[in-house]
C-alpha positions in Angstrom: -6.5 -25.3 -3.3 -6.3 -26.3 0.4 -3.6 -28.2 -0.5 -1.7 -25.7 -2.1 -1.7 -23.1 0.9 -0.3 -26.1 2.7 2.4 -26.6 0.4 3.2 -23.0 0.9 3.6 -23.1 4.9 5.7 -26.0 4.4 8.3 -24.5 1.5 8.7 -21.7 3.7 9.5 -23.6 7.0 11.7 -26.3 5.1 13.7 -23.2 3.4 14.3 -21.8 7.1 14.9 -25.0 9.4 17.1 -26.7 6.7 19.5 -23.9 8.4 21.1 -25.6 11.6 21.3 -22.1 13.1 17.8 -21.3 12.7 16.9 -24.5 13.5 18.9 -24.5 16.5 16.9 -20.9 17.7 13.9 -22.0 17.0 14.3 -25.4 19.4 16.2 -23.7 22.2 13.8 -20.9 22.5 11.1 -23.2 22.9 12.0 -27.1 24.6 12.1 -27.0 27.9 15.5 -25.5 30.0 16.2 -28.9 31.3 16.7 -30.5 27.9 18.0 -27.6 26.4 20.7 -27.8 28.5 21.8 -31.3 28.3 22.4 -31.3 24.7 25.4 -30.4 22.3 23.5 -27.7 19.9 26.9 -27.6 17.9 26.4 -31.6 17.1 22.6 -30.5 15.6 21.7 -32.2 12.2 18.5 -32.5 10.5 17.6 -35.9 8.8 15.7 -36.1 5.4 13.0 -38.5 6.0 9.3 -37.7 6.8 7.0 -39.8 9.2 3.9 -38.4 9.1 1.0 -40.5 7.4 1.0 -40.2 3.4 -3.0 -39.1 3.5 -1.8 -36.3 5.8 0.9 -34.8 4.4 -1.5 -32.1 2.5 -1.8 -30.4 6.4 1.2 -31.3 8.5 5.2 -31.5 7.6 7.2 -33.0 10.3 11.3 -32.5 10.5 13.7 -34.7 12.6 17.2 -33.5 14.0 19.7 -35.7 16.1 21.3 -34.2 18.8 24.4 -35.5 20.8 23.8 -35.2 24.5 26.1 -33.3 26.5 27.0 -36.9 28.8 28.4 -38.8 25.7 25.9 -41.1 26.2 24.3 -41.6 22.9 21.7 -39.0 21.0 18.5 -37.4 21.1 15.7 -36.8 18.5 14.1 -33.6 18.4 10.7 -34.0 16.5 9.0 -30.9 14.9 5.7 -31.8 13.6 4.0 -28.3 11.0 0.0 -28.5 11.8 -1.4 -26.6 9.5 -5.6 -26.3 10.2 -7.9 -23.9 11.3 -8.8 -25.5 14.2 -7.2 -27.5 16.8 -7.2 -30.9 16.7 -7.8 -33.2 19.9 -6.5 -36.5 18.3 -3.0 -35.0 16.6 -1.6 -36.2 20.2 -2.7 -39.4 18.9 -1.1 -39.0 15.9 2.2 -37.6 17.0 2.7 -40.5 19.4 2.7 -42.8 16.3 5.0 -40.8 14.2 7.3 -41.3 17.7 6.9 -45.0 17.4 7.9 -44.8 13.8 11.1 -42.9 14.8 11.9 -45.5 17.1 11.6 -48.7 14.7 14.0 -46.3 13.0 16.2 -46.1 15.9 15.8 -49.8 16.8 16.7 -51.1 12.9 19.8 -49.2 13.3 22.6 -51.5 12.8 24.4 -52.4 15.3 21.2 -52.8 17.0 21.0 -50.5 20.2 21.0 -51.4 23.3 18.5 -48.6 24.1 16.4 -46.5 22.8 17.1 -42.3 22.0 14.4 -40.2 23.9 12.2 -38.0 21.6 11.4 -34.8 22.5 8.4 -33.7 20.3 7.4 -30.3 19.7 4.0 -29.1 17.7 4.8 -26.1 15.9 0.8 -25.1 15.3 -0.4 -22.5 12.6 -4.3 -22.1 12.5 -6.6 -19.2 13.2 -8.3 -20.3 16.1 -6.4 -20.5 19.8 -4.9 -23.9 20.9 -7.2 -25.5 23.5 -6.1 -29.2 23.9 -3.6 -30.1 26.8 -0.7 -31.5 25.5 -0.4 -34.5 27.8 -1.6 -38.3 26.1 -3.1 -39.1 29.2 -5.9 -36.3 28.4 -7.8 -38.4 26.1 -8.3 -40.6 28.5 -11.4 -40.4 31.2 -9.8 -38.6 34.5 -11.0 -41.6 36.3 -8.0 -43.9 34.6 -5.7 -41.5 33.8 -3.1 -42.5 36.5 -3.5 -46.7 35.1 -0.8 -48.5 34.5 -0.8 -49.1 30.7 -2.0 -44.9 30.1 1.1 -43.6 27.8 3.1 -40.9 29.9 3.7 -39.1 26.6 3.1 -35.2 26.1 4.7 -32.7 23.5 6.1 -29.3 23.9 4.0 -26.2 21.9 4.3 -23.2 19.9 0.8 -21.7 19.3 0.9 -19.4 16.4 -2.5 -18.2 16.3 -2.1 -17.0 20.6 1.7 -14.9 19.6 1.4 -10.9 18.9 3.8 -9.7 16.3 5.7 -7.4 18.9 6.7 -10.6 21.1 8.3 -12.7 18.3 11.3 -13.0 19.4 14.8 -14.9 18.2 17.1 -15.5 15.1 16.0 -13.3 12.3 14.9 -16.0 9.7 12.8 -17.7 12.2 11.4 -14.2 13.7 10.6 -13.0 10.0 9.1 -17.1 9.4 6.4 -16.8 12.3 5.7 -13.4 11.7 4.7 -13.9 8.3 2.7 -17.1 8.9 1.0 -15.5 11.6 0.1 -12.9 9.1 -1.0 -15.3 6.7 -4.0 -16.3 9.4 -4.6 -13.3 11.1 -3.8 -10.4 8.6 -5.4 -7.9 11.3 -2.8 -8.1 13.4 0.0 -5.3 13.3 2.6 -6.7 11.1 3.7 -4.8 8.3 6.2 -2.1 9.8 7.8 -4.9 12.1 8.4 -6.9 8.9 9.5 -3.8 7.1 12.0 -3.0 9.7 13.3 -7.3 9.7 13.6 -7.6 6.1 15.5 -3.8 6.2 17.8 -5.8 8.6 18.1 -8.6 6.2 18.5 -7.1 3.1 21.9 -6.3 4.7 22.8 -9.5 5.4 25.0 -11.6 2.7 23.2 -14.4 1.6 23.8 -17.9 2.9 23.5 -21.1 2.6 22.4 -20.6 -1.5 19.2 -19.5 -0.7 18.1 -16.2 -1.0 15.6 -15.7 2.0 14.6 -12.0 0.5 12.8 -14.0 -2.3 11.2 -16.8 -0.5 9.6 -14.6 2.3 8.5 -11.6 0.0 7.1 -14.8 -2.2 5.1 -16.0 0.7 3.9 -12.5 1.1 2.6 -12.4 -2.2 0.7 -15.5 -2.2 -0.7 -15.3 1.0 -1.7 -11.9 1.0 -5.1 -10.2 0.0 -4.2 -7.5 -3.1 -5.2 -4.4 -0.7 -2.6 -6.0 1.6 -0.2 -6.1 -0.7 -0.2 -2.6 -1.5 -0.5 -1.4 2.3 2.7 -3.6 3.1 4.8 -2.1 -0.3 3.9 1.4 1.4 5.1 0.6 4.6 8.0 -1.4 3.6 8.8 2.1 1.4 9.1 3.4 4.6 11.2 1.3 6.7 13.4 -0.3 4.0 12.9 2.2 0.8 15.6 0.4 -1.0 13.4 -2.7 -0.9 10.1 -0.9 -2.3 10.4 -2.1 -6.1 11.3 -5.3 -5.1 7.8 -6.3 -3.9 6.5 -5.5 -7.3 9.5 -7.3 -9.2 8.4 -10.6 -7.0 4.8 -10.0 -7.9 6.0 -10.1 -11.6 8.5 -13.0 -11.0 5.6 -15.1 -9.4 3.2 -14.0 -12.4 5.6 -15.5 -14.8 6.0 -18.4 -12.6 2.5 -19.0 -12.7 1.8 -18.6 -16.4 4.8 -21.2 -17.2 3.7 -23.4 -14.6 0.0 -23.6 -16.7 2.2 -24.0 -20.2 4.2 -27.0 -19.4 1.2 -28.3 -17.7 -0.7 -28.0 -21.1 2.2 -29.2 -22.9 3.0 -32.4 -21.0 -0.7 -33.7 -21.0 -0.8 -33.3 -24.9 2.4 -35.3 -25.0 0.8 -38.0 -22.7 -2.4 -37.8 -25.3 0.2 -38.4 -27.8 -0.2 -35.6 -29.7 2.8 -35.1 -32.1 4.6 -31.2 -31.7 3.1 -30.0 -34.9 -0.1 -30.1 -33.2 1.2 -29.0 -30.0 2.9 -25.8 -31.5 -0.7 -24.6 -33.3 -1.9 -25.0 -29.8 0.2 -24.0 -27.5 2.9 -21.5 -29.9 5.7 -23.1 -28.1 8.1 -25.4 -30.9 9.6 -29.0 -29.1 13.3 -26.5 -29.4 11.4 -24.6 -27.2 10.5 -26.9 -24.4 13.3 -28.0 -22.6 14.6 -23.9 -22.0 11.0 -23.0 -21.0 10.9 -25.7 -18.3 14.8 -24.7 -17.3 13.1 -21.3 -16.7 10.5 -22.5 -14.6 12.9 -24.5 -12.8 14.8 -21.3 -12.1 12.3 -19.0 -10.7 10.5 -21.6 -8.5 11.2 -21.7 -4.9 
């Protein structure tokens, strides 16, 4: 189940950073002025290749953009690594610093081979429930005493602390405001969220849709399944109030993710028998779903799942 929740987090930031303008808010807003400065934004483009560790990947998601610098002189990586756990984590420095490594054997295997090596600039994008307490310099998991030794990495990461941000100071784009405001609310549903969010998704209901996705659907989806039912219903009233166009809507989602949920088990049921072997006469007595049946059921599921 722990893994699933996970999974959620990650659809929802995939779905939003895939979008270079989003992307590009959510980096400038939060690397530091100096770098921010000294790069090309309109060059920004996101690589498809993961490098955190396989047994890992149920509680972090990492995304890698290049990024031309402003001299001409080559590129830059900018590193966002998801950590998704309740509590802080001294060692994910550790960790990070490797999945840099790993993004420089990339950069070294290029072809031609470079002459130097891009800089990375990482930054931990961390959603938990309790506050952020580690530094974020390498050097910190070292004894003081040794810290300034030649042979200590110089190596720290930039930090967005979800669990520390009030709803009221998210600021930026409005995908990535509406993305941290609901994963904040998904640890720390106490927190005032739900008129805010009303008032965003009023603002982005009129909005055309871009890029093919429709972000109505994937954030009232994450709503849904990281919401408590009481929630829910508080949230539908409020968003009544700021955005009544957008009232039913909650409830058609709701519906829409039912479905989703209840095909998901079907084909599940249906694919093991067929692994068991089981021939479709059997597998209609059981099921009530014919082998003509099948392929449109899984089409549908394919549809309505984000």
């Amino acid at each position: 189940m722990a893994d699933d929740i996970h999974q959620i987090h990650d659809k929802l930031v995939h779905r939003v950073l895939v979008n270079p303008e989003s992307a590009t808010d959510l980096l400038r807003r939060h690397l530091p002025e100096t770098v921010s400065q000294a790069l090309r934004w309109n060059t920004l483009k996101q690589l498809d290749r993961s490098f955190v560790d396989e047994a890992l990947r149920g509680t972090e998601a990492d995304f890698l953009y290049e990024v031309e610098h402003a001299s001409g002189s080559d590129s830059v990586w900018l590193y966002v690594l998801v950590e998704h756990q309740s509590a802080p984590d001294k060692w994910l420095r550790f960790r990070l610093l490797r999945y840099c490594c790993r993004i420089w054997e990339m950069n070294r295997d290029r072809k031609p081979e470079p002459s130097e090596l891009w800089p990375i600039v990482p930054l931990v994008f961390y959603q938990g429930r309790d506050r952020w307490t580690y530094a974020t310099e390498f050097a910190e998991l070292f004894a003081e005493s040794v810290r300034d030794w030649p042979g200590v990495p110089r190596f720290s990461h930039e930090l967005v602390d979800q669990s520390g941000i009030e709803p009221d100071a998210i600021e930026g784009e409005l995908k990535v405001r509406i993305m941290q405001l609901v994963m904040l609310a998904a640890y720390h549903p106490d927190r005032p969220w739900m008129e805010l969010l009303g008032e965003l998704f009023n603002t982005l209901s009129a909005m055309p849709p871009r890029g093919g996705i429709n972000y109505m659907q994937v954030f009232m989806l994450y709503v849904l399944r990281t919401q408590e039912p009481e929630a829910i219903e508080r949230f539908r009233d409020a968003l009544r109030r700021q955005a009544p166009q957008l009232g039913g809507d909650l409830m058609t989602y709701a519906e829409l993710l039912e479905e989703r949920g209840e095909l998901r088990k079907q084909v599940e049921i249906i694919e093991n028998l067929l692994e068991l072997g089981d021939d479709w006469l059997r597998i209609e007595a059981i099921t009530g779903v014919t082998e003509a049946q099948f392929e449109p059921l899984k089409q549908r599921l394919r549809e309505i799942t984000d």
